[in-house]
C-alpha positions, 0 to 999 in steps of 0.5 A: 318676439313673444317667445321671451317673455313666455320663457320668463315667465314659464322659468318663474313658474318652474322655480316656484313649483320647484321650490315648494315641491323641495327639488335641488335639481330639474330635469325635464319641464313638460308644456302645451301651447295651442297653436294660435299661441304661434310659439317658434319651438326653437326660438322658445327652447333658446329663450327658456334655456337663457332665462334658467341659466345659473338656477337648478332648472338649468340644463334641464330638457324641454318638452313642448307640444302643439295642440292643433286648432279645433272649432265649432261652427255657431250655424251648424253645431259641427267640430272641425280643424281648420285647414291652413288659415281657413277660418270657415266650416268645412260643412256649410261654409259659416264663418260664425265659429268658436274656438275650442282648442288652440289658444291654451298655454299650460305646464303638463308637468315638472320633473326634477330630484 
């Protein structure tokens, strides 16, 4: 269960922001994790809630969103989306591919007072 220590760790992060942008109070923390991540919402949205307990984010509204898997085939050059765990072009076939997207983990955005 990875969810915690991703939730620790984006708790310190928010702080942090929050303390060097002045905020006394943070409503709303905006973050994007890529589909391979295979972060369970719920289970991160309990983990993050348990690691702000008794600190100004506390309360605060978490907002995640999922990126899709996007990848190009090395053979032909195309973009695609995999469908389910198929990991081969969908144009000829190759299993030579690059990840594009999928694999991120970041803070869009930290909204407070």
């Amino acid at each position: 269960m990875h969810e915690l220590r991703i939730a620790e760790d984006l708790s310190g992060i928010v702080l942090e922001a929050a303390s060097n942008e002045k905020l006394v109070k943070v409503t709303r923390v905006n973050i994007t994790f890529g589909q391979l991540v295979q972060i369970v919402p719920e289970i991160f949205g309990t983990a993050f809630t348990e690691s702000v307990r008794g600190t100004i984010a506390e309360g605060s509204e978490l907002n995640i969103e999922i990126v899709k898997v996007r990848m190009k085939c090395a053979n032909c050059g195309k973009e695609f989306r995999i469908r389910g765990n198929i990991f081969e072009c969908k144009h000829c076939g190759s299993t030579d591919l690059e990840i594009i997207k999928g694999k991120e983990m970041f803070v869009k955005s930290i909204e407070g007072e």
